[in-house]
N, C-alpha and C positions, 0 to 999 in steps of 0.2 A: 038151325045153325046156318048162319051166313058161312058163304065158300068165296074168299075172298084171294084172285092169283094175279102174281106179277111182285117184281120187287120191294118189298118195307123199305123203304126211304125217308131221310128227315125232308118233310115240309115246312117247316118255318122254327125260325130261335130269335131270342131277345132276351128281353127283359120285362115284367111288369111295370105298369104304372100304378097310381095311385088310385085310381077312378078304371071303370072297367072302361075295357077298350079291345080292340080286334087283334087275338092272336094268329090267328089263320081267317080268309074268306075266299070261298071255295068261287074261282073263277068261272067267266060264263062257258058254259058249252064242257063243264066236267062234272064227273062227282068226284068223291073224297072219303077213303077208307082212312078213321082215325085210328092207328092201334095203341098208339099209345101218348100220354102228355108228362115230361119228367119237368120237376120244379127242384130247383137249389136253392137253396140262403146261404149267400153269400159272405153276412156280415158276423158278425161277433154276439149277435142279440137275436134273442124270437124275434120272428116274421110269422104274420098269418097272412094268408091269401084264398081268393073264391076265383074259380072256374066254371064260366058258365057255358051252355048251349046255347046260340039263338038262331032258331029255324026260320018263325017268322015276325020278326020285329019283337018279342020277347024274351028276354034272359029268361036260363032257366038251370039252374045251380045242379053242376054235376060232383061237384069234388063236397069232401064234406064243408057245412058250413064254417068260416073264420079257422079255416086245417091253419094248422099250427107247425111251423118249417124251424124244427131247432139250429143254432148256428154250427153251418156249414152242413147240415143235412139235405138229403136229396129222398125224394117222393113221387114214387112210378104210377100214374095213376093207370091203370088197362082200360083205354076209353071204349074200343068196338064201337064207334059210332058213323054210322053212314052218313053225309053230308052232300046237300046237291047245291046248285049253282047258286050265289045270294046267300047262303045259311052259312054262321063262323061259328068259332069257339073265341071265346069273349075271355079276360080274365083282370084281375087288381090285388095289390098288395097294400100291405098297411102300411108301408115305404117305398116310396118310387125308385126303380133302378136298382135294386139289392135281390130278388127274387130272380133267378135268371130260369127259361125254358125252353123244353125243344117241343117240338109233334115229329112224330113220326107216323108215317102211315103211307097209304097208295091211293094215288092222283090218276084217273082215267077220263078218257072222251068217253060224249053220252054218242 
């Protein structure tokens, strides 16, 4: 078990796009405690979406694949994932701008 101290804080919110792309990238000279990634649908119709991990230069799908976001529902994913300088959490919807997200987690110096 990872012993992870200091304040849970959001690190980054938007929106999905359509094509994956950088939801968080863990700046130089930190790491990055993920605790958690929460996803809304926004609109009136199913949305799917995939959340990935890329450490190094590789996606690598954390959330289940094409998760299913019924309208106006909301989905906590409990990430626990360590993150160091360079490595993000990646993500895309089947609708650009309707999927909105946060991260929460804790940012430290190495």
């Amino acid at each position: 078990m990872i012993s992870v101290q200091g304040q849970i804080a959001a690190l980054g919110e938007g929106v999905l796009s359509a094509s994956p792309s950088s939801m968080l990238t863990v700046r130089d000279q930190t790491s990055v405690w993920v605790e958690s990634i929460t996803l809304v649908n926004t609109v009136a119709s199913n949305r799917t979406c995939n959340i990935y991990l890329n450490r190094s230069g590789t996606r690598r799908r954390i959330s289940p694949k094409d998760l299913t976001l019924r309208p106006g529902f909301a989905v906590e994913l409990n990430a626990g994932y360590s993150l160091q300088s360079g490595q993000s959490i990646e993500g895309e919807a089947s609708e650009p701008n309707v999927v909105e997200w946060t991260i929460n987690g804790l940012e430290t110096a190495q």
